[in-house]
KEKE-3310 file (N, C-alpha, C; in steps of 0.2 Angstrom, whole numbers, plus 5000, padded with zeros to 4 digits):
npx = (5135:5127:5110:5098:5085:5077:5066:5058:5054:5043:5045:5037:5027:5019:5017:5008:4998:4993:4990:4979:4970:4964:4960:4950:4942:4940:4944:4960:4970:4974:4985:4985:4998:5003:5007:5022:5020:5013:5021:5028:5040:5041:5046:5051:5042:5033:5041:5042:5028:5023:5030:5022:5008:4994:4991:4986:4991:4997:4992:4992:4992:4999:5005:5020:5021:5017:5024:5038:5035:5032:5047:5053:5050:5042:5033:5021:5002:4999:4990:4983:4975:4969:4967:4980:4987:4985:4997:5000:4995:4996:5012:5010:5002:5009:5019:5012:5004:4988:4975:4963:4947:4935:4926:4919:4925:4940:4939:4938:4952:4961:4970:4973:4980:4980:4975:4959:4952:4937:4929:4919:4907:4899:4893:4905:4910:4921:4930:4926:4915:4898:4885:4873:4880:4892:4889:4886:4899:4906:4903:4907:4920:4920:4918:4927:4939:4944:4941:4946:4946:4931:4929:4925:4923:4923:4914:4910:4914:4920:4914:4905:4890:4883:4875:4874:4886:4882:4872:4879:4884:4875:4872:4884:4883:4873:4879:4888:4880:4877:4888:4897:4908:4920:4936:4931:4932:4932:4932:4939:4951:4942:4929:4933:4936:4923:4913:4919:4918:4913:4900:4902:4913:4931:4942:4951:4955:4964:4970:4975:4975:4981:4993:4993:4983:4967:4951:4944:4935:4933:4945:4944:4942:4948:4965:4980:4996:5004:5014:5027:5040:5046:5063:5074:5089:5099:5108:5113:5116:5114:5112:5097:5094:5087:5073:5075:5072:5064:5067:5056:5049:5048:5039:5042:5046:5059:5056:5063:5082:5088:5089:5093:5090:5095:5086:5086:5075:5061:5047:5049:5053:5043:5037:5022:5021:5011:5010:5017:5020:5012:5017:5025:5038:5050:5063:5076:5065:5058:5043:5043:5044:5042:5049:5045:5043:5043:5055:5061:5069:5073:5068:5067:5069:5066:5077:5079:5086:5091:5106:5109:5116:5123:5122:5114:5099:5079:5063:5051:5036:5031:5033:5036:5024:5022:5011:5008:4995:4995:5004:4998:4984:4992:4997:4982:4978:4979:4981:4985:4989:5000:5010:5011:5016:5030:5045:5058:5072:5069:5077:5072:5071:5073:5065:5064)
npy = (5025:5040:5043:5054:5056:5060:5053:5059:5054:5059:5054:5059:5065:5053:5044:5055:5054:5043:5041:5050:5044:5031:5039:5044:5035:5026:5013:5003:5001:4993:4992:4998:4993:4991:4989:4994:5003:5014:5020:5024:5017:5001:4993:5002:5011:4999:4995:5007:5008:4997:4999:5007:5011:5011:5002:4989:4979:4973:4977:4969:4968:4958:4942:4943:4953:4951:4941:4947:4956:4948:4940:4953:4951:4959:4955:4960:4955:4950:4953:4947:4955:4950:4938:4923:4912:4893:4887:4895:4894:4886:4890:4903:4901:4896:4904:4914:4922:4931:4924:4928:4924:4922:4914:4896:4887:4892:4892:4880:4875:4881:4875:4867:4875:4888:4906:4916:4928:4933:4938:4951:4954:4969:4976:4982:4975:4965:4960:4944:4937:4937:4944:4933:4918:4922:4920:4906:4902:4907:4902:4889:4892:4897:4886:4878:4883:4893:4905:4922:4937:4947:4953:4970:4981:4998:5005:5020:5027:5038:5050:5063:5060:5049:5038:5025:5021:5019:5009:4998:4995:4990:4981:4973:4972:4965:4951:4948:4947:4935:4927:4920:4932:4941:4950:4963:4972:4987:5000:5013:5023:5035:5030:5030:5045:5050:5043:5041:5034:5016:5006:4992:4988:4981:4986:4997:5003:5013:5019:5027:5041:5037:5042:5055:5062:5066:5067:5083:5088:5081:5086:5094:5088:5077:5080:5080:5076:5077:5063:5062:5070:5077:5077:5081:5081:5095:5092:5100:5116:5128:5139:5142:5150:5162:5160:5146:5130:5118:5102:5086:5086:5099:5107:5119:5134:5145:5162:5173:5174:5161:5155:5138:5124:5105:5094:5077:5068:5062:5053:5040:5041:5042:5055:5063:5061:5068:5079:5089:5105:5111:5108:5115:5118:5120:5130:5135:5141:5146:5146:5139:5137:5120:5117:5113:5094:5082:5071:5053:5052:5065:5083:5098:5116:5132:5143:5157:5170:5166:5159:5144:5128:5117:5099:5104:5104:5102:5104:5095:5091:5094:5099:5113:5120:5114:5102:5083:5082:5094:5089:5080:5086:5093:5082:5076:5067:5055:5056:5044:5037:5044:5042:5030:5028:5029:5027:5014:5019:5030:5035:5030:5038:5038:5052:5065)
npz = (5005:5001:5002:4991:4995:5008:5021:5035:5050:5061:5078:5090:5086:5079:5089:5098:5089:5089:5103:5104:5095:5100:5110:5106:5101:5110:5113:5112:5099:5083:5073:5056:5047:5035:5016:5017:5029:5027:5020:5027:5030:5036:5046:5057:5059:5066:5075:5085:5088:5094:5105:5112:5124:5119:5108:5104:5094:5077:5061:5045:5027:5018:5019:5016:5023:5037:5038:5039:5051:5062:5062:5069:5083:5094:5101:5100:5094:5078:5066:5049:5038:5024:5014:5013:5005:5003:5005:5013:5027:5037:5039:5044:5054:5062:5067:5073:5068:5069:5059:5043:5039:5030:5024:5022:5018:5021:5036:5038:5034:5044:5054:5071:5081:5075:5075:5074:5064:5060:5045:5041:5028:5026:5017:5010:5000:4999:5003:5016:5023:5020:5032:5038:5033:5039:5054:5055:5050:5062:5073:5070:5070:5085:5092:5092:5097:5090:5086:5088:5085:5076:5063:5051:5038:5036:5022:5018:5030:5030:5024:5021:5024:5037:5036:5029:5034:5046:5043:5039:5052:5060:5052:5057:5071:5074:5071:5080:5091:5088:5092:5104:5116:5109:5102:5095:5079:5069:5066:5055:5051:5045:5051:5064:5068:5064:5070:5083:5099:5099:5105:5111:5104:5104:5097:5087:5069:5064:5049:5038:5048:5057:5053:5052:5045:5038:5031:5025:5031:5044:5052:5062:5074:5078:5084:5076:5069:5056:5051:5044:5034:5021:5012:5000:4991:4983:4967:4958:4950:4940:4925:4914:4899:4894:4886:4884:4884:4898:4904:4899:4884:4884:4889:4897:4896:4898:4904:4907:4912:4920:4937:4942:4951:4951:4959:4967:4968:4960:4950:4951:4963:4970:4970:4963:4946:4937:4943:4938:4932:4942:4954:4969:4980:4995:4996:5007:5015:5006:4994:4981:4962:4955:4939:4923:4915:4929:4931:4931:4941:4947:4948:4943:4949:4953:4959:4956:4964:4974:4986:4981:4982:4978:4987:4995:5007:4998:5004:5000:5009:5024:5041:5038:5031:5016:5013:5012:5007:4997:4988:4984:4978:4968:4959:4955:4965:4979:4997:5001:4990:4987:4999:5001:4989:4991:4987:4988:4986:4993:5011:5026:5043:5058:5071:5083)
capx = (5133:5117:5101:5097:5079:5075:5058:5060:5050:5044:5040:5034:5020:5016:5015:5005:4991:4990:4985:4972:4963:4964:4955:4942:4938:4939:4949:4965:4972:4976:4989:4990:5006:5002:5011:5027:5017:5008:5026:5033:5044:5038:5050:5053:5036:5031:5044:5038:5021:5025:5030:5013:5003:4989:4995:4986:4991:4999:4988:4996:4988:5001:5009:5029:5020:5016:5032:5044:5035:5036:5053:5054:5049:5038:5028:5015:4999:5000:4986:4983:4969:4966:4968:4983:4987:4982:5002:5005:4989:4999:5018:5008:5000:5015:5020:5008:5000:4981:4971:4957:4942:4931:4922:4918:4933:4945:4938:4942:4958:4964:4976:4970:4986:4976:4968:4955:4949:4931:4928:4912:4905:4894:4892:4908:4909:4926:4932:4923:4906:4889:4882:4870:4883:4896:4887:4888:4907:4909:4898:4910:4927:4921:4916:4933:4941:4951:4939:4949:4942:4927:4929:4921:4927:4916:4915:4910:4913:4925:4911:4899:4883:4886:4870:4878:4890:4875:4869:4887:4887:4870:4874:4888:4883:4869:4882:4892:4876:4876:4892:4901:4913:4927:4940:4926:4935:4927:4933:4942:4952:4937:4926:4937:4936:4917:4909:4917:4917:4905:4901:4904:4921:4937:4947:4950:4959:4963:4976:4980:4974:4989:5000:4993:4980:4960:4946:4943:4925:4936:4952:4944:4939:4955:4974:4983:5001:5009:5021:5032:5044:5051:5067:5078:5097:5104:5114:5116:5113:5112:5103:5091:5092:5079:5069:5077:5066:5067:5065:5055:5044:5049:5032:5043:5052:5061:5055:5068:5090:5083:5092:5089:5095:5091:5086:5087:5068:5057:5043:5051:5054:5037:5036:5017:5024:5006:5009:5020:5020:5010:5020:5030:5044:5053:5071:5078:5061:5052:5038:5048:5039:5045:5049:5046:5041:5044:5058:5058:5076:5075:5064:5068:5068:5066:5080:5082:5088:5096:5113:5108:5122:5126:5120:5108:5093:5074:5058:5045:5031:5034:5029:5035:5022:5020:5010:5006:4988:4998:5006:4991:4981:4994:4995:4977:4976:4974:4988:4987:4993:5007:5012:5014:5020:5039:5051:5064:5077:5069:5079:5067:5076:5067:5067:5062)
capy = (5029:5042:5044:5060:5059:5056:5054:5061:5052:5059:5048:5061:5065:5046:5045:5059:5053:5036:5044:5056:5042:5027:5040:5045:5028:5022:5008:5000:5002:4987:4999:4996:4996:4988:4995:5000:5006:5019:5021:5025:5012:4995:4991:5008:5009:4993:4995:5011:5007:4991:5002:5013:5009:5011:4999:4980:4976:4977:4975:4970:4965:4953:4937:4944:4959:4948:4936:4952:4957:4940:4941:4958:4947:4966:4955:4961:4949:4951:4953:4949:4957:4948:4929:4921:4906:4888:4882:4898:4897:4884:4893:4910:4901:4892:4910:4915:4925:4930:4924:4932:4918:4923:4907:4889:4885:4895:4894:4872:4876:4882:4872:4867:4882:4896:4911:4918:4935:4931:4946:4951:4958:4969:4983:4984:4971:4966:4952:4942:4932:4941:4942:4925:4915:4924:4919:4899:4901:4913:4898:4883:4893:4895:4878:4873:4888:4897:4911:4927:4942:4947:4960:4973:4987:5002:5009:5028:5031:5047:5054:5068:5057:5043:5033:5019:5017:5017:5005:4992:4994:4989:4973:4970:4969:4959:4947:4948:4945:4927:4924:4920:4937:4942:4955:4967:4979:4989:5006:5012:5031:5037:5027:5030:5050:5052:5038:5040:5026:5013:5002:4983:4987:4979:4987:5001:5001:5019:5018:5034:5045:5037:5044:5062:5065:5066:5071:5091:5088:5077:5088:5098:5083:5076:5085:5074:5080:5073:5061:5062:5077:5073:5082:5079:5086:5097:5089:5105:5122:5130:5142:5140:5155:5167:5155:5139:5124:5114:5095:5081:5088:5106:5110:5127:5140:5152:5170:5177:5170:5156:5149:5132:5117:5100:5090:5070:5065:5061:5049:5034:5040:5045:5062:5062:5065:5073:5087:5092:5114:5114:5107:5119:5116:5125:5130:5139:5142:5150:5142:5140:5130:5116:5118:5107:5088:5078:5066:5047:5051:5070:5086:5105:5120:5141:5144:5161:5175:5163:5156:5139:5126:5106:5095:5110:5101:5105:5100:5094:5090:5092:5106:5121:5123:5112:5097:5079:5085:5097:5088:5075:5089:5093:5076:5073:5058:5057:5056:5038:5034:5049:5039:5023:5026:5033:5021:5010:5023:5038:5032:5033:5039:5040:5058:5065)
capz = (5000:5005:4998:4988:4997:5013:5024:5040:5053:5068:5085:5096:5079:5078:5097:5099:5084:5091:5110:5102:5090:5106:5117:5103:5100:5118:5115:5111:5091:5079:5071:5051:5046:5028:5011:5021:5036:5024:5015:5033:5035:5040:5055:5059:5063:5070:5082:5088:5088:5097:5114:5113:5128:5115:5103:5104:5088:5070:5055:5039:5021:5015:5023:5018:5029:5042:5041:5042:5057:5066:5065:5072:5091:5096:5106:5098:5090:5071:5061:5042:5033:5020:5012:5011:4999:5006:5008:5018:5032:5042:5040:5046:5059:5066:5067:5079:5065:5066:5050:5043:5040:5026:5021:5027:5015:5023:5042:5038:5031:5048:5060:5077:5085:5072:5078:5067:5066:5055:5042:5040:5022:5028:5012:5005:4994:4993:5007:5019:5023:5022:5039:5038:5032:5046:5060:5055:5052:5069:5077:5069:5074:5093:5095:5088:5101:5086:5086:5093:5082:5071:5058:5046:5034:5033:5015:5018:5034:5030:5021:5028:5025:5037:5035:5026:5039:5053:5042:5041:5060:5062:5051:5059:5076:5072:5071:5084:5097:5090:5094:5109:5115:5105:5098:5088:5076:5062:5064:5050:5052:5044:5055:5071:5067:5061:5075:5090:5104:5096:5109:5109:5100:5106:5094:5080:5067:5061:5045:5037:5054:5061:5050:5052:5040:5041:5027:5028:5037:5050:5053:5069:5076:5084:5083:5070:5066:5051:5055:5039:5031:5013:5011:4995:4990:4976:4965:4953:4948:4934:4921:4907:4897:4891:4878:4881:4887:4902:4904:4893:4880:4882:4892:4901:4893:4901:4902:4909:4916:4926:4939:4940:4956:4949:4964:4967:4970:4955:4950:4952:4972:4972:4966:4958:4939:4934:4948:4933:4931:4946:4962:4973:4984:5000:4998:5012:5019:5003:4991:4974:4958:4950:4932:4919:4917:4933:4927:4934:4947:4950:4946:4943:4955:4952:4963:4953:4969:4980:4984:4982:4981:4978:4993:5001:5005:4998:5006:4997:5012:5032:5045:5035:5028:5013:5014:5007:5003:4994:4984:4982:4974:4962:4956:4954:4967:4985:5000:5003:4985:4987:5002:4999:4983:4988:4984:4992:4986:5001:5016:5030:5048:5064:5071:5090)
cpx = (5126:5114:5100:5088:5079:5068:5060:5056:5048:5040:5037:5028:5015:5013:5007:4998:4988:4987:4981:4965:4960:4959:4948:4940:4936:4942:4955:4965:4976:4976:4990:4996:5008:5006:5017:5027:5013:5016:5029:5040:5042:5042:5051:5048:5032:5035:5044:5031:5019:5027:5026:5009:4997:4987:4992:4990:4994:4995:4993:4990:4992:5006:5017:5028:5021:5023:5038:5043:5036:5042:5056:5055:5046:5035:5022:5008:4999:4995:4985:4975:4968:4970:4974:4982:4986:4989:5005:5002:4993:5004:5013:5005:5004:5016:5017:5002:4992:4979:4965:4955:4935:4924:4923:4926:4938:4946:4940:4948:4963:4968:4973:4972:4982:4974:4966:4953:4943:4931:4923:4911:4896:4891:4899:4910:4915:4928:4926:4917:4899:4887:4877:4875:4891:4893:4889:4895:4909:4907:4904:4918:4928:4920:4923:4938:4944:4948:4943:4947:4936:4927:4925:4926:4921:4920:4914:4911:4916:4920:4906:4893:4885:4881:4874:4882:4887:4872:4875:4886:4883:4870:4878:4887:4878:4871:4885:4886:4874:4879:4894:4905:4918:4930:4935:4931:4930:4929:4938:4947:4948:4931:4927:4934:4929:4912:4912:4918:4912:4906:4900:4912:4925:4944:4945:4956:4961:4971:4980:4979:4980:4991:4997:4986:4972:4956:4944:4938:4928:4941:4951:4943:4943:4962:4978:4989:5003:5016:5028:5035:5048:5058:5070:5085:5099:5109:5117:5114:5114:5108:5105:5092:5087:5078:5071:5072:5068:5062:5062:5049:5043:5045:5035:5048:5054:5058:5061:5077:5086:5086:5090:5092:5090:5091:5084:5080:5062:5051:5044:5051:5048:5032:5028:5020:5015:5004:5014:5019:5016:5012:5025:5033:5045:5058:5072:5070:5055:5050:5044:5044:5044:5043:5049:5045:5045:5049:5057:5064:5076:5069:5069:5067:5071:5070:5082:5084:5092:5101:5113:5115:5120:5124:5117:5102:5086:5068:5053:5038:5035:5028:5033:5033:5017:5017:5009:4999:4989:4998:4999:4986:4984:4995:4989:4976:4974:4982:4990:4991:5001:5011:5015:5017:5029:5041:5056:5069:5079:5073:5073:5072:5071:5070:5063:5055)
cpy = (5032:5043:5049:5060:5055:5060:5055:5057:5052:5056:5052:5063:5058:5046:5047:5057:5047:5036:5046:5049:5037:5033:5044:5042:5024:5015:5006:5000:4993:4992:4995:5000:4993:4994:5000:5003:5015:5021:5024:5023:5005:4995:4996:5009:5005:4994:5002:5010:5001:4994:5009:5007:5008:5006:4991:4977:4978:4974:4975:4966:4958:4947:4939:4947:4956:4944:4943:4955:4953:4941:4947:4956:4953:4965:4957:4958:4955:4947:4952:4951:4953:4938:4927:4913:4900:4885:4888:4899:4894:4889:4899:4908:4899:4899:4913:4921:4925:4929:4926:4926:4921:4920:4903:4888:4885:4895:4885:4873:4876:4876:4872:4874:4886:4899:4913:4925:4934:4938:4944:4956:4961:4977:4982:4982:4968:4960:4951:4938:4935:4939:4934:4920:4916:4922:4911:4897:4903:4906:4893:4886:4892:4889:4874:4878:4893:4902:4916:4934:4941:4954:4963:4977:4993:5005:5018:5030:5038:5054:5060:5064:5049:5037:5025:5016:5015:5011:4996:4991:4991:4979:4968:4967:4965:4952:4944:4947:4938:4925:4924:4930:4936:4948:4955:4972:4982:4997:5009:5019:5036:5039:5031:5038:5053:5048:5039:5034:5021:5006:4993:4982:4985:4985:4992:5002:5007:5019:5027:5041:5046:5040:5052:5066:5059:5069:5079:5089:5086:5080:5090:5093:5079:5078:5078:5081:5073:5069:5061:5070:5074:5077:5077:5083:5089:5095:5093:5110:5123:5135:5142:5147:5156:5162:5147:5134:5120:5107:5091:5085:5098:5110:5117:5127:5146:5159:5175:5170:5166:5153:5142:5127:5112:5096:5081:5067:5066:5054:5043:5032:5042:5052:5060:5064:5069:5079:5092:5099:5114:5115:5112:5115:5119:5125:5137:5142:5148:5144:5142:5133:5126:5117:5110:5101:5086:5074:5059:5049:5059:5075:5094:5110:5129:5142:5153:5166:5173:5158:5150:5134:5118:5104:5100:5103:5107:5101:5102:5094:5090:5098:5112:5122:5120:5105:5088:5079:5089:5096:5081:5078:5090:5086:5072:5066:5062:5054:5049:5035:5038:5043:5034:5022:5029:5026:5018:5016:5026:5033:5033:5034:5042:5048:5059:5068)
cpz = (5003:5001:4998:4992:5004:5017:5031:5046:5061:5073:5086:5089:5078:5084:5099:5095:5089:5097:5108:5099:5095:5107:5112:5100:5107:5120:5112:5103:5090:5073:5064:5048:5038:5023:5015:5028:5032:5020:5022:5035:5040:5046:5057:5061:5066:5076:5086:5092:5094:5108:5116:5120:5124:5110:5104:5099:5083:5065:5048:5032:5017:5021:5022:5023:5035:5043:5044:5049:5063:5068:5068:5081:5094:5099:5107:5095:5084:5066:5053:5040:5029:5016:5013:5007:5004:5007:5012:5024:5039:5043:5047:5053:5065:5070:5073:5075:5065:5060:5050:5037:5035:5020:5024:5022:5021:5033:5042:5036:5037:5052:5067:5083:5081:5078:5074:5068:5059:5052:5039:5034:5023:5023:5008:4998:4991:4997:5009:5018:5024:5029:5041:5038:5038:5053:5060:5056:5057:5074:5076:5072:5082:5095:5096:5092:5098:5086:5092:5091:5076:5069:5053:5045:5032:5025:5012:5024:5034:5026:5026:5029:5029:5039:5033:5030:5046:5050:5044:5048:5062:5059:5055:5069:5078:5072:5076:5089:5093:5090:5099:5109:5112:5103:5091:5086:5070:5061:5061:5053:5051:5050:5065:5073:5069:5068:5080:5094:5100:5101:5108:5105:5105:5104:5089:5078:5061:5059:5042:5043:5057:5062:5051:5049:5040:5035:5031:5032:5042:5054:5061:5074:5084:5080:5081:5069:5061:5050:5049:5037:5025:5012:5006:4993:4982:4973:4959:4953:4944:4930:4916:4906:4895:4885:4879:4884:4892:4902:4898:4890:4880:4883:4896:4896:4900:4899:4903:4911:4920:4931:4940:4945:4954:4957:4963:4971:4965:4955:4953:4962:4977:4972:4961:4949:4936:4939:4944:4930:4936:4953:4963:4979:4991:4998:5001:5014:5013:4996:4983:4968:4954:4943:4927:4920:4920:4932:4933:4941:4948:4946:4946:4946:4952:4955:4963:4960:4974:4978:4985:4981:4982:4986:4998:5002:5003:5000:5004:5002:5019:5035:5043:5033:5020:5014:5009:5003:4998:4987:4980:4975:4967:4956:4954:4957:4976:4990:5001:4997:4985:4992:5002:4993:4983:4991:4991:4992:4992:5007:5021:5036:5054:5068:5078:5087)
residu = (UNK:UNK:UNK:UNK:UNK:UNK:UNK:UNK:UNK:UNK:UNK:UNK:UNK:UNK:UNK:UNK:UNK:UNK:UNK:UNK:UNK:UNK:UNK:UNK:UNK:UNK:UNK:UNK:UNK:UNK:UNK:UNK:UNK:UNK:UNK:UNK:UNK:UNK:UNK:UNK:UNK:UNK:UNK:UNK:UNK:UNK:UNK:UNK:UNK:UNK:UNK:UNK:UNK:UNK:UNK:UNK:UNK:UNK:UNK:UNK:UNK:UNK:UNK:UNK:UNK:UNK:UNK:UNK:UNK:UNK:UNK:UNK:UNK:UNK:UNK:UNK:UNK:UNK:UNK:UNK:UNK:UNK:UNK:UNK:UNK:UNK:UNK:UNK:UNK:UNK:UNK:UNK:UNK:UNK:UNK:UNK:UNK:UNK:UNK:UNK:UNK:UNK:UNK:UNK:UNK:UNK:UNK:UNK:UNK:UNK:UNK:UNK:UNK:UNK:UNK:UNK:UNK:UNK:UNK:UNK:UNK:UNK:UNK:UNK:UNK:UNK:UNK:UNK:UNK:UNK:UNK:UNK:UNK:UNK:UNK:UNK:UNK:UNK:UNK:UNK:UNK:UNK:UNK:UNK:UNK:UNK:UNK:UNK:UNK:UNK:UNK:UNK:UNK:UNK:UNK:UNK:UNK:UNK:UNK:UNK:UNK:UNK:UNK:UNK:UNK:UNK:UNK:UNK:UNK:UNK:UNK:UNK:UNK:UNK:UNK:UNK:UNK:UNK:UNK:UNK:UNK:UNK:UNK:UNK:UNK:UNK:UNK:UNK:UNK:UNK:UNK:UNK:UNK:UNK:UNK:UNK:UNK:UNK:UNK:UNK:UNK:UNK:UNK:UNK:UNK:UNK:UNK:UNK:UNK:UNK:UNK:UNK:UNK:UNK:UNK:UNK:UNK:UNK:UNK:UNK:UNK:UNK:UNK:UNK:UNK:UNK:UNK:UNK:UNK:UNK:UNK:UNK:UNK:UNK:UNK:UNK:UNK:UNK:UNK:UNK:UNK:UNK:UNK:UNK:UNK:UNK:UNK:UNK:UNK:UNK:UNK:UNK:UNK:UNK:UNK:UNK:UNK:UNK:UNK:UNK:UNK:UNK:UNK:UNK:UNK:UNK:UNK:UNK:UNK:UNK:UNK:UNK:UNK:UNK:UNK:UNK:UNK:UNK:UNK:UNK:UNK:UNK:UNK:UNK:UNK:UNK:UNK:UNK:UNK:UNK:UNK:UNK:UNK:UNK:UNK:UNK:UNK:UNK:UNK:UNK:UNK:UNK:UNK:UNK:UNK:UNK:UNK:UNK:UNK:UNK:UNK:UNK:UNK:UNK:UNK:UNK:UNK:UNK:UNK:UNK:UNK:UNK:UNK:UNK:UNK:UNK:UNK:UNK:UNK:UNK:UNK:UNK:UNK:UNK:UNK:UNK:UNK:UNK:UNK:UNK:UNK:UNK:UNK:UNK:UNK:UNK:UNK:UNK:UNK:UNK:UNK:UNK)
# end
């Protein structure tokens, strides 16, 4: 059976970002591939990612993340961000899993075989060990060998004012001169984009940049192509006469005969449903607006002039033109949520 939506996925776009953001960081990537891999495709992505000369690493946020990668054997070290549960520290370590060590708790908890990556809470406020407190656990892991990395998360570096993140860096490597050496990471896509080389780093860890996409202030910065294309299929045509209403709640009328092709890609596949009378489309190569509320399996298309027909495709986001900032604006959110929010349904399919 095929899927009414599919995400296009192109290497040479992935490729291409991951050279650019390495050599404007100056070092090696610890590639997150968390939420899917931005909704790209976890293995699809890891196993590319995984034959980048650029590529030390795969960063993931949950322990399935981390176990599905494992089993992939990418020969890759495999990072978790963030906690796991206390009966899964061994499994994950067995695994060859890095963990991330954000208390004395958590840093005793570990297994003789761990390796640790320390995360340091250096402003954001949400993991890790305040600097003071990070140096005595950085201090108790090397003693014990299992110290491999020490980490931070800036919290504005994408902004234009980057004080705050001069200040995080300043924290951070405070730290890091009373420890032993180690795999330093802290540069975020933001970070990676806006800073530059920052010396003492091992590692950067630049997540939505990967995938293509940069804050307007950052775009010129480094050449970023969007590595996805949403395409989705006709599964009718149709017209709405003059007055009648389309979709839930009757928010479009016709003004005139309307042609109308329903396509198979709605909220549930990821489709923003509050970009509802605003988002537009491409069919055959022209802008055409979506009609009507977004439904949760399909949405509605102005097709009126052209000879559309059953199983054409139409693209919502790619390189003609429309993008996922696009459709992010119409939604009132931001491209990372658009992202990671399409569905199991969209097939993903790697592409040259």
């Amino acid at each position: 059976m095929q899927s009414r939506a599919h995400a296009l996925i192109s290497e040479a776009a992935l490729r291409g970002n991951l050279s650019a953001l390495a050599a404007r960081a100056g070092t090696p990537l610890l590639l997150p591939v968390k939420a899917n891999a931005y909704g790209h495709g976890l293995t699809l992505v890891s196993r590319v990612a995984a034959t980048h000369q650029d590529v030390w690493g795969l960063a993931v946020a949950t322990p399935r993340e981390a176990a599905q990668i494992s089993a992939l054997e990418l020969g890759k070290p495999v990072v978790l961000l963030t906690p796991p549960a206390p009966d899964e520290v061994v499994p994950l370590a067995d695994l060859g899993v890095r963990l991330p060590v954000g208390s004395q708790a958590e840093a005793e908890a570990l297994p003789p075989h761990a390796r640790a990556h320390l995360k340091v809470d250096t402003g954001m406020n949400r993991l890790g060990a305040r600097p003071q407190e990070a140096v005595a656990i950085g201090q108790h892991l090397a003693e014990r060998g299992i110290l491999e990395g020490v980490y931070t998360h800036f919290a504005t570096a994408d902004e234009e004012d980057l004080s705050f993140a001069h200040e995080q860096l300043k924290r951070f490597r405070a730290v890091l001169s009373a420890l032993p050496p180690v795999l330093a990471h802290c540069a975020n896509g933001g970070g990676t984009l806006s800073l530059g080389k920052l010396e003492g780093m091992a590692l950067a860890r630049p997540g939505l940049a990967s995938y293509g996409f940069a804050p307007a202030h950052l775009r010129e910065t480094v050449p970023l192509t969007p590595v996805m294309t949403l395409r989705a299929t006709v599964t009718q045509v149709h017209t709405a006469q003059t007055g009648e209403s389309v979709s839930y709640g009757g928010l479009w009328r016709a003004p005139r005969d309307t042609t109308l092709a329903t396509v198979g890609f709605g909220y549930a596949d990821g489709y923003p449903r509050n970009a509802t009378l605003k988002a537009q489309v491409l069919v055959r190569g022209e802008r055409r607006a979506v009609i009507g509320r977004i439904c949760m399996d399909q949405c509605m298309v102005d097709v009126t002039g052209l000879d559309v027909r059953p199983g054409e495709q139409v693209e919502f986001w790619g390189a003609q033109g429309l993008t996922v900032s696009d459709v992010a604006q119409w939604g009132e959110t931001v491209e990372y949520e658009v992202l990671t929010g399409i569905g199991e349904r969209v097939e993903r399919t790697l592409v040259d």
